[in-house]
C-alpha positions as CSV (number, residue, x, y, z in Angstrom):
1,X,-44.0,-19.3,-45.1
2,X,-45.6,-16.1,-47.4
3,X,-44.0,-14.9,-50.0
4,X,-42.8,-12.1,-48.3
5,X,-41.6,-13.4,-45.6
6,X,-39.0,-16.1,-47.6
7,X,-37.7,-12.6,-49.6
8,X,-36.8,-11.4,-46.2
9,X,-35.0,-14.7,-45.1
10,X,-33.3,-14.9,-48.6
11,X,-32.4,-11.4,-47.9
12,X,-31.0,-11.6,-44.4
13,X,-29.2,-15.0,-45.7
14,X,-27.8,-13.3,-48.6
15,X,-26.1,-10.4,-46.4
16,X,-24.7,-13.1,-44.4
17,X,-22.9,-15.1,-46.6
18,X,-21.8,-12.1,-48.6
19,X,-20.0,-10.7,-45.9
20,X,-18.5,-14.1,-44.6
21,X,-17.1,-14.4,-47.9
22,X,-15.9,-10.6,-47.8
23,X,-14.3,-11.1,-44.5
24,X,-12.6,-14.3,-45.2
25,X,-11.2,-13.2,-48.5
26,X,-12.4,-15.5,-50.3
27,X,-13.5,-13.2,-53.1
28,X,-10.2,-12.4,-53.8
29,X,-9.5,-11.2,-57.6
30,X,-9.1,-14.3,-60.0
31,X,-10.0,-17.2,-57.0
32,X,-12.4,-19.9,-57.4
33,X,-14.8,-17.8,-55.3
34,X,-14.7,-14.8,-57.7
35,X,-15.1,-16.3,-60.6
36,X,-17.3,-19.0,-60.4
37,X,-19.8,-17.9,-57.2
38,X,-19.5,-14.1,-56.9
39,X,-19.0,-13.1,-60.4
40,X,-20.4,-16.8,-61.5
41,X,-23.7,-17.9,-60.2
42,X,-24.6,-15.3,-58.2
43,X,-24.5,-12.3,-60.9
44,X,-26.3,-14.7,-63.4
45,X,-29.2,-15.9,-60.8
46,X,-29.9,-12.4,-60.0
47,X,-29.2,-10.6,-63.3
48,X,-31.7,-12.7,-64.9
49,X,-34.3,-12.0,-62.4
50,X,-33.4,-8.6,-63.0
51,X,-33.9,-8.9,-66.5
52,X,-37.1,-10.8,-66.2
53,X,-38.9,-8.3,-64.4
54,X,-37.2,-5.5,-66.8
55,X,-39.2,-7.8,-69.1
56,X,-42.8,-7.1,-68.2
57,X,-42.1,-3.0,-67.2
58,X,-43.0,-2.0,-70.8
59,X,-45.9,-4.4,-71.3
60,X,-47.4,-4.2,-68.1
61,X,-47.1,-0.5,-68.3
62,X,-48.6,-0.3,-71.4
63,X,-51.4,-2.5,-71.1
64,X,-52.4,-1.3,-67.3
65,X,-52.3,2.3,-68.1
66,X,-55.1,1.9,-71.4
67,X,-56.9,-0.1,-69.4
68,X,-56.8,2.3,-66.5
69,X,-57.5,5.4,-69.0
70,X,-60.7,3.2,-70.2
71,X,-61.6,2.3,-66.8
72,X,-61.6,5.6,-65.4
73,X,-64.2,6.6,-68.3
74,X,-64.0,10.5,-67.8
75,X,-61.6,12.2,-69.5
76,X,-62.0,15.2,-67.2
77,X,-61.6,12.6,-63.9
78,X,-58.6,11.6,-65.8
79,X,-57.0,15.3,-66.2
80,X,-57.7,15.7,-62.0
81,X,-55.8,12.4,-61.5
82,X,-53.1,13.4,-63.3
83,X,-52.6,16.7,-61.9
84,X,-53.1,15.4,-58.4
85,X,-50.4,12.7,-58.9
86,X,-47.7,15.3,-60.5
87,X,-48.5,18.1,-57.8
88,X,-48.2,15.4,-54.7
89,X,-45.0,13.7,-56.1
90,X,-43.2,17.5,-56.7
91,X,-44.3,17.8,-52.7
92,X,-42.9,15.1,-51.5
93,X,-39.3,15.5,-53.7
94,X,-39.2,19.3,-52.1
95,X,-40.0,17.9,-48.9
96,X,-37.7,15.1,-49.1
97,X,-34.5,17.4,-50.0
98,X,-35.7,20.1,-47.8
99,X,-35.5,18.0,-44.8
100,X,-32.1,16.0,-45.4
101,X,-30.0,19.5,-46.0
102,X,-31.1,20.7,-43.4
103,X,-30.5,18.1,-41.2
104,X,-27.3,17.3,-42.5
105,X,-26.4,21.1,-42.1
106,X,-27.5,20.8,-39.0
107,X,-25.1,17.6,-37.9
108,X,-22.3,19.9,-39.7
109,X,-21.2,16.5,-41.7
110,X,-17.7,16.2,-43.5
111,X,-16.3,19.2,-41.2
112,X,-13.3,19.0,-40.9
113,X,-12.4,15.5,-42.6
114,X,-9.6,17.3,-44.9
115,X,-10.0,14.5,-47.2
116,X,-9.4,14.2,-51.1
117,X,-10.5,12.2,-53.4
118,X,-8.2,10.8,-56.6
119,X,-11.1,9.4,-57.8
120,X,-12.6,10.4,-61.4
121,X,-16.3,10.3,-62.3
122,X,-17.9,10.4,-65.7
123,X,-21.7,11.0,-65.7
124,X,-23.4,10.3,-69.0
125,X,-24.4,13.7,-70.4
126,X,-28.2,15.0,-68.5
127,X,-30.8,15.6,-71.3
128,X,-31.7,19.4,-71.3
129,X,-35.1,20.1,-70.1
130,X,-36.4,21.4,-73.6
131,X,-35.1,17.6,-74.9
132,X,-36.8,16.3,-71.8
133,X,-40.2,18.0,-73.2
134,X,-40.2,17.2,-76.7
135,X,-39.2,13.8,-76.3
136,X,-42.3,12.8,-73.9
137,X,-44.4,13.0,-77.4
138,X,-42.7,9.6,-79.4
139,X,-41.5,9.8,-83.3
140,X,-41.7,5.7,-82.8
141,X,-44.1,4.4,-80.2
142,X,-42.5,1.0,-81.5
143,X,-38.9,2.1,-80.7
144,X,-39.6,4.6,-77.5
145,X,-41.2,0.9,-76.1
146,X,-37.8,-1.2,-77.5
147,X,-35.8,1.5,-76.1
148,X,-37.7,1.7,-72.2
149,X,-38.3,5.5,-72.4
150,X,-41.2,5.5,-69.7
151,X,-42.6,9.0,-70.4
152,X,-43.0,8.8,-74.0
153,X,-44.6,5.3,-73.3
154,X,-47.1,6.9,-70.7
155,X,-48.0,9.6,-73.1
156,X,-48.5,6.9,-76.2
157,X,-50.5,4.3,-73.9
158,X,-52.8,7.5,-72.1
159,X,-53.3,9.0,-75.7
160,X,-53.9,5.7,-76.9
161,X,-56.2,5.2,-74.2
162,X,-58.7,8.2,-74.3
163,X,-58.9,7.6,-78.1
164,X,-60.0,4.4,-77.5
165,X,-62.9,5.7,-74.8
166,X,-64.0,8.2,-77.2
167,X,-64.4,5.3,-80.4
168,X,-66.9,3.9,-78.1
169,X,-68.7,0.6,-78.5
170,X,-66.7,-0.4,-81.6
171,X,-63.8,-0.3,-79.4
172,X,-64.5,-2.6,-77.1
173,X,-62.8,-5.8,-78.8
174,X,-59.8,-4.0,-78.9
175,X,-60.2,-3.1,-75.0
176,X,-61.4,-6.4,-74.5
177,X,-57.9,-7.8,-75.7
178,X,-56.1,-5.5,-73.8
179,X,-57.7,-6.1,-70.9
180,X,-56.8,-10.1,-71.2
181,X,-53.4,-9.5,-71.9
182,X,-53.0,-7.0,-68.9
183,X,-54.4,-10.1,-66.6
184,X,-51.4,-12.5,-68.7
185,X,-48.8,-10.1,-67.6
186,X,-50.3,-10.3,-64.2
187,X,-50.1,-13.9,-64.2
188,X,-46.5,-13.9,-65.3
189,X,-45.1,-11.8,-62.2
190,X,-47.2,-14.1,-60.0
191,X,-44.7,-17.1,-62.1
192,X,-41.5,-14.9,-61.6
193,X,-41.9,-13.8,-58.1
194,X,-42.0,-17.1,-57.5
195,X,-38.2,-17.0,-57.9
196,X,-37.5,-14.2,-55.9
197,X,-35.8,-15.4,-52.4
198,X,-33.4,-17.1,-54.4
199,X,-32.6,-14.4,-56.5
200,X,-32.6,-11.9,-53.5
201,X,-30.2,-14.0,-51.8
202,X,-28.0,-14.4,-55.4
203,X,-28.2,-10.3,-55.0
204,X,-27.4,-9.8,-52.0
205,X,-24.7,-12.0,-51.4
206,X,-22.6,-10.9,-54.1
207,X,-23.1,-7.0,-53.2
208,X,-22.1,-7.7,-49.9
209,X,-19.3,-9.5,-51.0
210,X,-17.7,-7.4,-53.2
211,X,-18.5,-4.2,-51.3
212,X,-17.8,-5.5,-47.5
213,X,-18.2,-3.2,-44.7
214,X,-14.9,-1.9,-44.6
215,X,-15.9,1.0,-47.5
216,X,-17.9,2.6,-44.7
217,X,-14.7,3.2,-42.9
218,X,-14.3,6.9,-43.9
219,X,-18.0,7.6,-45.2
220,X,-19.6,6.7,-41.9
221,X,-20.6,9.8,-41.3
222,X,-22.2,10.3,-44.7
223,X,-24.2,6.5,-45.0
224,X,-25.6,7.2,-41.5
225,X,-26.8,10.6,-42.0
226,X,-28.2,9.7,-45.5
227,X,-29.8,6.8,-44.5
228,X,-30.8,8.1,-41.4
229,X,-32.8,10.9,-43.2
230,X,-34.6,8.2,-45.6
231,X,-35.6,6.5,-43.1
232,X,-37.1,9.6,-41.1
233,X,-39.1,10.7,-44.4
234,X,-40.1,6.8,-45.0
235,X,-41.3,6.4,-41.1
236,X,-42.2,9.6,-40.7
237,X,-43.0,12.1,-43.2
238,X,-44.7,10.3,-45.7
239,X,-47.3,8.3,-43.1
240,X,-48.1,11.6,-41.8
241,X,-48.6,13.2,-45.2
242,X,-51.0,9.4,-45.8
243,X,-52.9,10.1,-42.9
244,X,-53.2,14.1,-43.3
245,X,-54.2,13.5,-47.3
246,X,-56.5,10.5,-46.9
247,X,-56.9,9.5,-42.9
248,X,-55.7,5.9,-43.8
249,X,-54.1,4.0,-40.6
250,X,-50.1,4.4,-40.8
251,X,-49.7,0.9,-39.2
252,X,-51.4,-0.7,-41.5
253,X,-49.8,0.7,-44.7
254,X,-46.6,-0.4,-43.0
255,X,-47.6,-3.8,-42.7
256,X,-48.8,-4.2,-46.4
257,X,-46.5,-2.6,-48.0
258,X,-43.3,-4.7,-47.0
259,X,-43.3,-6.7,-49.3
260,X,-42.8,-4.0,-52.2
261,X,-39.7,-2.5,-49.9
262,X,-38.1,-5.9,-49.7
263,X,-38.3,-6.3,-53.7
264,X,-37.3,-2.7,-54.2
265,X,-34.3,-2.6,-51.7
266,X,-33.4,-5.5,-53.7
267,X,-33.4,-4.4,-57.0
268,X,-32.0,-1.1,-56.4
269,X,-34.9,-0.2,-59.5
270,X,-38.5,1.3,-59.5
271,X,-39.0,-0.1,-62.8
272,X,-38.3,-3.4,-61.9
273,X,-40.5,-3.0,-59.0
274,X,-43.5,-1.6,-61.0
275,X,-45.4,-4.7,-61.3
276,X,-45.1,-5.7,-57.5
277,X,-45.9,-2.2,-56.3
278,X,-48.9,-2.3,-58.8
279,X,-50.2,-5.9,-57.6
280,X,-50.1,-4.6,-54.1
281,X,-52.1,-1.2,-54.1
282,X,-54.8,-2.9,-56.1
283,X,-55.0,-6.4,-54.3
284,X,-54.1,-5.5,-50.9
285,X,-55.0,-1.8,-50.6
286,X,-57.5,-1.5,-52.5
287,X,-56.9,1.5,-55.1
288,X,-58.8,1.0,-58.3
289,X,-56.8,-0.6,-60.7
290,X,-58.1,2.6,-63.0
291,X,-55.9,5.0,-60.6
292,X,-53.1,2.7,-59.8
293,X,-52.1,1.9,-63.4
294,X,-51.7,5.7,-63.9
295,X,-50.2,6.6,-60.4
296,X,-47.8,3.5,-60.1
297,X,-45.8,3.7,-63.1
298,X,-46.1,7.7,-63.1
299,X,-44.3,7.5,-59.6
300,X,-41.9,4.9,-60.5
301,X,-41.0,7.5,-63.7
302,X,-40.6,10.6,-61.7
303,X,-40.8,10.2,-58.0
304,X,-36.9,10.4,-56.7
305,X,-37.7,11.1,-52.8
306,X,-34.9,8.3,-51.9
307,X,-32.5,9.9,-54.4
308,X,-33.4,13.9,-53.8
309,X,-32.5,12.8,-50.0
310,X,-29.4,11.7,-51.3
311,X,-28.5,14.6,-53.1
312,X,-29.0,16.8,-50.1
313,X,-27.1,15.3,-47.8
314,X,-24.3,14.4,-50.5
315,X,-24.4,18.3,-51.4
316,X,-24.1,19.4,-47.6
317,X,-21.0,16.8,-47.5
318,X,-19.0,17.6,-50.2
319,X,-19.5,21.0,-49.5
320,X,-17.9,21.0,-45.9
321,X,-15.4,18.6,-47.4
322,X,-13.9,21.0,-49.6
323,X,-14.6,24.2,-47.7
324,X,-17.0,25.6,-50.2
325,X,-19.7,28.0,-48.3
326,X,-23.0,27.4,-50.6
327,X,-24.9,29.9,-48.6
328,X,-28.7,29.9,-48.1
329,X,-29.2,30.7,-51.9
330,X,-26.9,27.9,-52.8
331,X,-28.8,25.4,-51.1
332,X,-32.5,26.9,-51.9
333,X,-31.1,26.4,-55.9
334,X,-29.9,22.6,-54.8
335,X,-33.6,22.3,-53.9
336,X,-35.1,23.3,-56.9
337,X,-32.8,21.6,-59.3
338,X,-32.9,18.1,-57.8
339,X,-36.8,18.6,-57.7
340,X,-36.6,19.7,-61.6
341,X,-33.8,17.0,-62.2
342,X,-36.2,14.1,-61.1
343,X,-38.3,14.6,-64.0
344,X,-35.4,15.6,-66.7
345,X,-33.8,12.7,-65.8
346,X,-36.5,10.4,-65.8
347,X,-35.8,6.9,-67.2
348,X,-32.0,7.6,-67.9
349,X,-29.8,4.6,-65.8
350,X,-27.7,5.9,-63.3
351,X,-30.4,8.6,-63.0
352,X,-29.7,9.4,-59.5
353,X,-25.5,9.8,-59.7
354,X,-26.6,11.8,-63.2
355,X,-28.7,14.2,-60.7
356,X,-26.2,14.5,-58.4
357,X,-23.5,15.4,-61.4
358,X,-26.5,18.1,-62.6
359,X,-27.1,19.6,-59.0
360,X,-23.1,19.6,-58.3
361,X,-22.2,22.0,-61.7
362,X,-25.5,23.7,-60.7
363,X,-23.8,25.3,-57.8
364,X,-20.1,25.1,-58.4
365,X,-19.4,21.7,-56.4
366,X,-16.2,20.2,-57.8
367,X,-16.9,16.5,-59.6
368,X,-14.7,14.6,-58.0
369,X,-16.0,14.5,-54.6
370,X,-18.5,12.4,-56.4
371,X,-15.9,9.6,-56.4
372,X,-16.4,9.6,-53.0
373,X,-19.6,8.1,-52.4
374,X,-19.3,5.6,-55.3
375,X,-18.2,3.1,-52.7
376,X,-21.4,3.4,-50.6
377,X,-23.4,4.5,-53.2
378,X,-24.9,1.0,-54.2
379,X,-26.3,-0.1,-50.3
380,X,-27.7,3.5,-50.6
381,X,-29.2,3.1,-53.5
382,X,-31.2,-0.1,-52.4
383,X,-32.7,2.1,-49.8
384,X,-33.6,5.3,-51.4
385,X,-35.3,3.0,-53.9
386,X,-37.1,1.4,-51.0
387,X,-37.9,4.8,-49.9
388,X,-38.9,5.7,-53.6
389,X,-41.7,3.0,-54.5
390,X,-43.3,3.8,-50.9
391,X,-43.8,7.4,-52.1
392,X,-45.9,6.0,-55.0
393,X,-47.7,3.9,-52.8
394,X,-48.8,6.7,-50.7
395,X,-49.5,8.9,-53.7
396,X,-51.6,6.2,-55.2
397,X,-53.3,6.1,-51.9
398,X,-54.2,9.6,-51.5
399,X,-55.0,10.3,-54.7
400,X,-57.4,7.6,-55.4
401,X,-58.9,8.4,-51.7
402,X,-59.5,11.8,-53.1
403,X,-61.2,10.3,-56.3
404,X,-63.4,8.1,-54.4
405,X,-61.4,5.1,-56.3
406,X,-60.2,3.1,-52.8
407,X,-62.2,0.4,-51.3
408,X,-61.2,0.6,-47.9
409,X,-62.6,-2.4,-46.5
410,X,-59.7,-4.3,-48.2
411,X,-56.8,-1.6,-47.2
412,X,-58.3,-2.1,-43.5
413,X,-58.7,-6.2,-44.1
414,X,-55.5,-7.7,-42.3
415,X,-55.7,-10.8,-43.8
416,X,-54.6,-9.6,-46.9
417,X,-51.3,-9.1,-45.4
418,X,-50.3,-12.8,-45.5
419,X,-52.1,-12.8,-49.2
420,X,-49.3,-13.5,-50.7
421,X,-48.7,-17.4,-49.3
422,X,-47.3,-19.6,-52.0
423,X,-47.4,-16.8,-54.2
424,X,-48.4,-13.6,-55.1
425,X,-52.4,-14.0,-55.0
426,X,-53.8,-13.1,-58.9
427,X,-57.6,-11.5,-59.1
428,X,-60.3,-13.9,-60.4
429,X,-62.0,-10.5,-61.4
430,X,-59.4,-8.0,-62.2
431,X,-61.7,-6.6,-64.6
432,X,-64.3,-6.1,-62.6
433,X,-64.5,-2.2,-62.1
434,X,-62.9,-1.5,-65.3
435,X,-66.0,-3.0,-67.4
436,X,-68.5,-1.3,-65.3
437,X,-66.4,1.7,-66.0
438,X,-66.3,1.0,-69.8
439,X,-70.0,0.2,-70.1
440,X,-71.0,3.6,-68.4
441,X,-68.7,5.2,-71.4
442,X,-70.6,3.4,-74.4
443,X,-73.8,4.2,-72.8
444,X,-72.4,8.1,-73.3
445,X,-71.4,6.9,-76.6
């Protein structure tokens, strides 16, 4: 069996048990179940896989992005990349929110439910914009890495990067070193992904079992129009923006990018799922590793499709729920703050309840009703951060089709889709491009 395909069965297994043990009550507060399986091995199997993929976000990031800055050897190419990736993942969040209040207008959901919530929620405090702005540019490059604040690390690592092309040839030791310890870190996912259909299945299991299905009861109408919509932008809109922007075949985007939905739905994290999304647009897609260690963790940092959908539909809900008429101006502001919000709140944990929290003040949406999607919110979560890391998969796509940076004789190659058997496949050459890239910049030099 491929890699992949064991996540999935460690996946399906893991729902399985969780809910057997759910329905047979079993995980009943203080048993043997709860403490020792549920709460026991399962949250420490899967928190450490967690953890060890937390582990190589900052390195990974920061390696893959000076190497990319390097390999893309025009600092004018780089601006265009950069633009390109912000404008396209700004699209996409607009679209994504667009589409699910509408719909969820549309299906008129919460009418008439007449339900209350005694529920309190306390969102950590959003950072304001201006904070947002001046903290991209790090005091400590040190402590913004020890601390995992992704846009001050992207700014440090693309700074540090374009000062390093512009040294020229007396740079490329340095480069060199960086480029060797950007193919360790891509040897030591290959090592921890090893791991993952047990860990999936450690996941799963205990979500399902401390969750069950029963919190659907009175949100059903909420989890199927949210999840509905992400799965109409995942299906629909964003393989029809792929093949408008860059002519790729939808099908085959599908098949290769599974693997990075089954890791993300997982994880319920973008960050964590940074060095699987990156391994997969490079190896089996075939973006330029220049343009996908800029694009990839850019996304991950500010691409909230999933979580705008979310936000929509929640906003539309919790309106009808407590009578409040928004009005077309009320919603058109919704839109433009969760679009705004994705980048303020960047990085933050919980960004996505934080959003919501931001968006719900915004417009004069009473707090509480957020306690009532905190049930459902966590199997919601795994899929609008499914939906998320395919957005910067198609971004990556377009943008470096744009660039001339994708070699699409490995995107159209299907047997890279079953690459991944008895491991995630590592590149004998993943420096290929980039030193042909560097050694056009010294000759400039």
């Amino acid at each position: 069996m491929t890699l992949t395909v064991k996540v999935i069965l460690g996946m399906v297994l893991g729902i399985v048990v969780g809910l057997a043990i759910n329905f047979s009550g079993l995980n009943a507060e203080g048993s043997f179940v709860q403490e020792f399986v549920t709460s026991g091995l399962f949250h420490i199997v899967g928190k450490m896989f967690i953890n060890a993929l937390n582990m190589l976000v900052v390195p990974l990031v920061l390696f893959s992005l000076i190497c990319g800055v390097c390999g893309i050897g025009d600092i004018k190419l780089l601006g265009k990349i950069g633009t390109k990736s912000f404008g396209f993942y700004m699209l996409t969040t607009a679209v994504a929110i667009a589409s699910a209040i509408f719909i969820a207008m549309g299906l008129g959901i919460g009418e008439g439910m007449n339900a209350r919530s005694s529920a309190e929620f306390s969102a950590r405090e959003a950072p304001a914009l201006s904070d947002v702005l001046i903290n991209i540019i790090p005091t400590n490059p040190i402590n913004a890495m020890a601390q995992g604040e992704m846009l001050s690390i992207i700014f440090f690592a693309i700074l540090l990067g374009v000062s390093l092309l512009l040294v020229g040839k007396k740079a490329r030791k340095v480069i060199d070193l960086i480029e060797i310890l950007n193919e360790a870190m891509m040897k030591m996912v290959s090592i921890i992904m090893a791991l993952a259909p047990y860990a999936v299945f450690c996941l799963l299991a205990k979500a399902m079992a401390e969750l069950g299905v029963e919190l659907f009861a009175q949100l059903i109408g909420f989890v199927l129009v949210a999840g509905g919509v992400m799965l109409l932008h995942l299906f629909v809109t964003l393989l029809i923006f792929l093949k408008a922007f860059s002519g790729l075949n939808p099908v085959t985007f599908m098949k290769k990018i599974r693997n990075v939905q089954v890791f993300a739905f997982s994880t319920s994290s973008s960050n964590a799922t940074i060095p699987v999304t990156l391994r997969t647009v490079t190896e089996r897609m075939g973006v330029n590793n220049s343009v996908a260690s800029f694009t990839v963790p850019f996304g991950a940092t500010i691409n909230m499709d999933g979580t705008a959908i979310m936000q929509g539909v929640a906003t539309v809900f919790i309106a009808n729920l407590y009578g409040v008429e928004l009005g077309m101006t009320g919603y058109l502001t919704v839109i433009m703050m969760s679009v705004l919000a994705s980048i303020g709140t960047a990085g933050v944990p919980g960004a996505g309840l934080i959003m919501l929290s931001m968006v719900f003040a915004q417009v004069g949406l009473p707090l509480e009703g957020i306690g009532l999607i905190l049930g459902v919110d966590r199997l919601l979560d795994m899929l609008r951060t499914a939906v998320n890391v395919s957005g910067d998969a198609v971004v990556s796509l377009v943008v470096a089709k744009s660039e001339g940076k994708l070699d699409e004789a490995v995107y159209n190659d299907q047997a890279l889709e079953s690459s991944d058997k008895g491991g995630i496949h590592v590149n004998s050459e993943p420096g290929r491009d980039f030193s042909k890239s560097m050694a056009t910049a010294y000759k400039g030099n």
